[in-house]
C-alpha positions in Angstrom: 19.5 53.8 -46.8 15.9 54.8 -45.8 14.7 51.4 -47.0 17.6 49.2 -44.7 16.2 51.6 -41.9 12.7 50.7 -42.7 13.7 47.1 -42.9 15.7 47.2 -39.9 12.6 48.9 -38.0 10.0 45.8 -39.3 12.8 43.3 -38.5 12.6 44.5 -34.3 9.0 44.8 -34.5 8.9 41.3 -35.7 11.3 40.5 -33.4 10.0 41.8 -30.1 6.3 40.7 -31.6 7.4 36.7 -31.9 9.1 37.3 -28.1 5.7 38.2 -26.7 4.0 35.6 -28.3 6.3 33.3 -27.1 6.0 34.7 -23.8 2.2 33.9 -23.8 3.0 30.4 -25.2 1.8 31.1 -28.4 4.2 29.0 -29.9 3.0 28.5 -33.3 2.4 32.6 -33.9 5.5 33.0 -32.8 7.3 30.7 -35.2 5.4 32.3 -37.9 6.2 35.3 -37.1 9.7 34.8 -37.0 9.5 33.3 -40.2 9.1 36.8 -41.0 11.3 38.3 -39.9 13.8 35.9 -40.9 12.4 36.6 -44.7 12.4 40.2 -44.3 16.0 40.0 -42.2 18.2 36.7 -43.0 21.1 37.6 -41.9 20.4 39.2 -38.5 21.7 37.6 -35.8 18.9 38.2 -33.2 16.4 36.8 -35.3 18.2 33.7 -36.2 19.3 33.2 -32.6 15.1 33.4 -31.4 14.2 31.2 -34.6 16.7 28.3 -33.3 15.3 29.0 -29.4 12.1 28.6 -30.8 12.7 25.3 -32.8 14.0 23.6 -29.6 10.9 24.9 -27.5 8.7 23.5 -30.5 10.9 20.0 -30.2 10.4 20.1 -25.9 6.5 20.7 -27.0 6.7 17.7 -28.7 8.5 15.2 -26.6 6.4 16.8 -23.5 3.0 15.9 -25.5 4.2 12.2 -26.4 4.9 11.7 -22.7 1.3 12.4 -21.8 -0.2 10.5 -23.9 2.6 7.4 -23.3 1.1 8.4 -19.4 -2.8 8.7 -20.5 -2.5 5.3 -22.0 -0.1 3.8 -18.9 -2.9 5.3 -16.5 -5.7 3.7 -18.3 -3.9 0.6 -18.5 -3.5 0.5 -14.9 -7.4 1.6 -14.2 -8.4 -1.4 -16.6 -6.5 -3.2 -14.1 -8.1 -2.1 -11.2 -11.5 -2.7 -12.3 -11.3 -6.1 -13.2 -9.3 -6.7 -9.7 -6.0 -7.2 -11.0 -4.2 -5.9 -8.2 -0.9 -7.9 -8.7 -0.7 -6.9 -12.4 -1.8 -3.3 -11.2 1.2 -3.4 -8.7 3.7 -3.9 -11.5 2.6 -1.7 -13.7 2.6 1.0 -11.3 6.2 0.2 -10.4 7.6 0.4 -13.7 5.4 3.4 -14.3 7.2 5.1 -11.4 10.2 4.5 -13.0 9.7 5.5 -16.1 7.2 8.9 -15.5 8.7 9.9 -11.7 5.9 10.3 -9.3 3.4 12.1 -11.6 -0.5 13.2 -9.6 -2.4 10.3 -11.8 0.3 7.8 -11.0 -0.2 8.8 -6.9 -3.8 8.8 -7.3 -4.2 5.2 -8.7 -1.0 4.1 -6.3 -3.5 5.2 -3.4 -6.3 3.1 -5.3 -4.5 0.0 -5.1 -3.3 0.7 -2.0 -7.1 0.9 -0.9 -8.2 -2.1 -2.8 -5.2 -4.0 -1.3 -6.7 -3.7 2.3 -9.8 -4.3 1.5 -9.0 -7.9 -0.5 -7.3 -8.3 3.2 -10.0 -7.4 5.3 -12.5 -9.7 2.9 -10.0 -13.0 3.3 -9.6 -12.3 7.0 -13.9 -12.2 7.9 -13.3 -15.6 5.4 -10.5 -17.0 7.8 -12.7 -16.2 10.6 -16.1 -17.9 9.3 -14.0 -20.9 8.4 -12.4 -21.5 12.0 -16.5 -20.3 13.5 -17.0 -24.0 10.9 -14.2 -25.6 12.2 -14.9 -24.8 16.2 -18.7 -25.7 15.8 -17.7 -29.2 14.0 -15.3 -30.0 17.4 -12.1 -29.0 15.1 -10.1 -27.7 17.3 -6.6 -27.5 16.1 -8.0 -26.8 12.6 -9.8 -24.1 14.2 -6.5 -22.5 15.6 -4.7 -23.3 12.9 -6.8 -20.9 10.4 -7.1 -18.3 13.5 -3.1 -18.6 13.4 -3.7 -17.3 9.1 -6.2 -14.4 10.4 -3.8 -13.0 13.4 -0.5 -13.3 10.5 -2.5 -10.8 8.6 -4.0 -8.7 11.6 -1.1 -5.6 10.9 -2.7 -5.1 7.7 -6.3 -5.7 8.8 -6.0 -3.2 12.1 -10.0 -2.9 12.5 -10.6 -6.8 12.3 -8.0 -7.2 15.6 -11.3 -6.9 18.1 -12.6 -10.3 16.1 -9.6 -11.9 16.1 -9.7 -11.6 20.1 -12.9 -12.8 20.1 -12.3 -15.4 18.5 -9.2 -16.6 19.7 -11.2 -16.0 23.5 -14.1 -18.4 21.9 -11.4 -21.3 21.4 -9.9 -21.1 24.5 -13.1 -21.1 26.1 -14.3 -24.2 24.1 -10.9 -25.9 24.7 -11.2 -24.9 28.9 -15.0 -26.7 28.5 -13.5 -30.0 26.7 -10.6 -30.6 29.2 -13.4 -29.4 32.0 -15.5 -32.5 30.6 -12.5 -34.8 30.4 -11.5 -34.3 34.1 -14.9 -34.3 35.4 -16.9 -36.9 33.1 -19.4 -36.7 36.2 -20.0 -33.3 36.1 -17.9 -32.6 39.4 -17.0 -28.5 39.7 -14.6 -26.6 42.1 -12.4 -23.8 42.7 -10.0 -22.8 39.6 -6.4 -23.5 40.5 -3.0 -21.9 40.2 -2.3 -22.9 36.5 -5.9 -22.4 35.2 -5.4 -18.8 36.9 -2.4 -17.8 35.2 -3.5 -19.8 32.0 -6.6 -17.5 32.0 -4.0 -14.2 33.0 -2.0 -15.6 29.8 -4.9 -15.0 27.4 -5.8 -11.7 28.5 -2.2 -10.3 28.1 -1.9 -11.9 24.6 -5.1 -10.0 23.8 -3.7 -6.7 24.5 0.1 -8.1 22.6 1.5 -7.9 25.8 3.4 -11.5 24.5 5.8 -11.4 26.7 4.2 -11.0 29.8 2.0 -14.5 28.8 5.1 -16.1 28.0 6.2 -16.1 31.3 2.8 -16.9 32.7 2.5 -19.7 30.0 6.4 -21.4 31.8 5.2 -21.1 35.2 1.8 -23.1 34.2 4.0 -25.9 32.8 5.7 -25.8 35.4 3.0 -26.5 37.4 1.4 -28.5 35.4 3.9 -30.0 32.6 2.9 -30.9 29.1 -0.5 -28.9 29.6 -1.8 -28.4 26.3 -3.8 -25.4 26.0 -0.4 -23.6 27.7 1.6 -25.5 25.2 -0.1 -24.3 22.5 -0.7 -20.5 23.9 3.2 -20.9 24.4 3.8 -21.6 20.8 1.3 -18.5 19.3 2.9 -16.0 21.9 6.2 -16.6 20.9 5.4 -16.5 17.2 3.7 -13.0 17.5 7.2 -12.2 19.5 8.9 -13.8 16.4 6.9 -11.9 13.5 7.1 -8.3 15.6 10.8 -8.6 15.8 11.1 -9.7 12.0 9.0 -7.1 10.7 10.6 -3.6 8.7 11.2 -0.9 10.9 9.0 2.1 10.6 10.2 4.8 8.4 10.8 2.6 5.3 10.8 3.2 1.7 7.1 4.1 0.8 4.7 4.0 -2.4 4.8 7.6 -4.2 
């Protein structure tokens, strides 16, 4: 009887020992040391109960260490990408990343890298757009000119601190193209007052500076009106109502984001 008593007495103090450990995420102590007391006890229920809560914390150990290292490697993977520029490649393997991990910190902080590196592959092909259509202006290109300003303003929402060249730009053009159809009418070199359409033409550029489109459209109509089949209004006409077209195509606010 005294030596069940004795053995009963170890058995807790195993018991309650292995539960501490535990506690302090000692796991490995405390399986040994419930491997002791399942030696010294067998057949008690509390120590086979902790022994089978401690072989499925030991089993979530293990699946919770594979999927860091399956993340490590995915998060290398996608810095590899990033370096050599591989944004696209990047993008997808963030996406399926997502997916598989949930929106883990390293997954976020390498999202926002893209993210970053997307903008600024954006901002470097719109200064491109703009030197091109500078080439194309100084060569007497005109509608080349506007056509590759067209490429830069389509990309202007996601390249908000290049807007002020695009203006300036676009205000170059029209200037150069005021200057050609002023040397067309006046071969001679004859000046004089600015009429009605020229007015509201020059009124139509300033509102579609400030994406007041609208506004320009209606200054654009009354200038053919005036003066029908003008091109420079024809042509202002046709980029106001595409920015009007794009803003009213383009996802609400509020969307579905990157985590």
């Amino acid at each position: 009887v005294l030596r069940a008593e004795v053995r009963l007495a170890e058995g807790g103090a195993l018991l309650m020992s292995a539960r501490l450990l535990w506690a302090n995420e000692e796991l490995d102590q405390a399986l040994e040391t419930v491997a002791s007391a399942r030696r010294l006890e067998p057949e008690n229920p509390a120590v086979q109960a902790l022994a089978e809560e401690l072989e499925v914390a030991v089993a979530q150990r293990e699946r919770e260490r594979r999927r860091a290292e399956k993340l490590a490697q995915t998060v290398a993977a996608v810095s590899a990408h990033l370096e050599r520029d591989e944004l696209e490649e990047a993008s997808k393997l963030l996406d399926w990343a997502v997916v598989r991990f949930g929106a883990a910190p390293t997954l976020r902080e390498k999202w926002e890298r893209l993210e970053q590196l997307k903008r600024q592959a954006v901002a470097q092909h719109v200064v491109e757009i703009l030197s091109r259509t500078e080439q194309l202006a100084a060569a007497g290109d005109l509608g080349g000119a506007r056509g590759a300003l067209e490429e830069a303003r389509a990309l202007a929402d996601k390249a908000p601190e290049l807007r002020t060249q695009i203006a300036e730009a676009d205000a170059a053009l029209a200037r150069q193209a005021d200057r050609r159809r002023a040397d067309r009418a006046n071969p001679a070199g004859a000046t004089g007052p600015a009429g009605p359409a020229e007015e509201l033409l020059r009124d139509a550029r300033l509102l579609m500076q400030v994406d007041d489109h609208e506004d320009a459209v209606r200054k654009l109509v009354r200038v053919l009106e005036l003066t029908p089949g003008h091109p420079a209004a024809l042509a202002l006409l046709e980029q106001a109502r595409a920015a009007i077209r794009r803003r009213r195509e383009a996802p609400p606010a509020g969307g579905k984001q990157r985590p």
